[in-house]
C-alpha positions, 0 to 999 in steps of 0.5 A, spaced: 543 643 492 537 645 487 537 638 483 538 641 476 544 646 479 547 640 480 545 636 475 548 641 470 555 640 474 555 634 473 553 635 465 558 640 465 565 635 469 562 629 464 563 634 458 569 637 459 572 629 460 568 628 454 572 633 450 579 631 454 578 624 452 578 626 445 583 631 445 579 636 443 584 642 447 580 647 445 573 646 446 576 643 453 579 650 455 572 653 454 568 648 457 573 648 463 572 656 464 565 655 464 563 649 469 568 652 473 564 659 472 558 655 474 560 652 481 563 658 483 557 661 481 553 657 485 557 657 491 558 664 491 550 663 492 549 658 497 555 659 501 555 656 508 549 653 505 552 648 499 551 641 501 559 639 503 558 631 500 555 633 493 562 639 493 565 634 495 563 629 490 565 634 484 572 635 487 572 627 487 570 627 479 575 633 479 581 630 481 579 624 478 579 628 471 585 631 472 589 625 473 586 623 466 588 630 464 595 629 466 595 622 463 594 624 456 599 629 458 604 625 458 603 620 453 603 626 449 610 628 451 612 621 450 610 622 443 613 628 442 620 626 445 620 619 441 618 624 435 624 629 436 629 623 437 627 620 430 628 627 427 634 628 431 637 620 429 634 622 422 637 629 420 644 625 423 644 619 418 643 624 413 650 629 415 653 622 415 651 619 408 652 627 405 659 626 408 661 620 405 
């Protein structure tokens, strides 16, 4: 594998991390499209010839940062529910004090 095409794919994963971690949805979105247009590409255009320990390095790093996505995932599920249930007790309270 080209060192500078592998090296953009590591920059890329690093990238799109960076952009999870920071809640940056968006620009997470983007830059998830364009790695996975990258390593498609590249691929596409060394296949069978791709080195199999750097591909499967990046699935490692992959994985690693789907893991990380799905724990955000959840806390921020938590905090939505723990904010539904505040407004619910919230709306509540308040129909009982307009009753009294």
């Amino acid at each position: 594998m080209n060192p500078m095409v592998r090296q953009d794919l590591y920059d890329r994963l690093e990238a799109l991390g960076v952009a999870v971690d920071a809640g940056e949805l968006d620009t997470a979105a983007q830059r998830m499209t364009d790695y996975d247009a990258a390593l498609r590409n590249y691929i596409e255009a060394n296949a069978p010839d791709a080195p199999l320990d750097v591909l499967r390095d990046l699935l490692a790093i992959q994985n690693a940062l789907l893991l990380r996505m799905r724990e955000r995932q959840a806390v921020i599920g938590a905090a939505l529910r723990q904010a539904h249930r505040q407004d619910s007790a919230s709306r509540a309270y308040a129909t009982v004090e307009v009753g009294l």
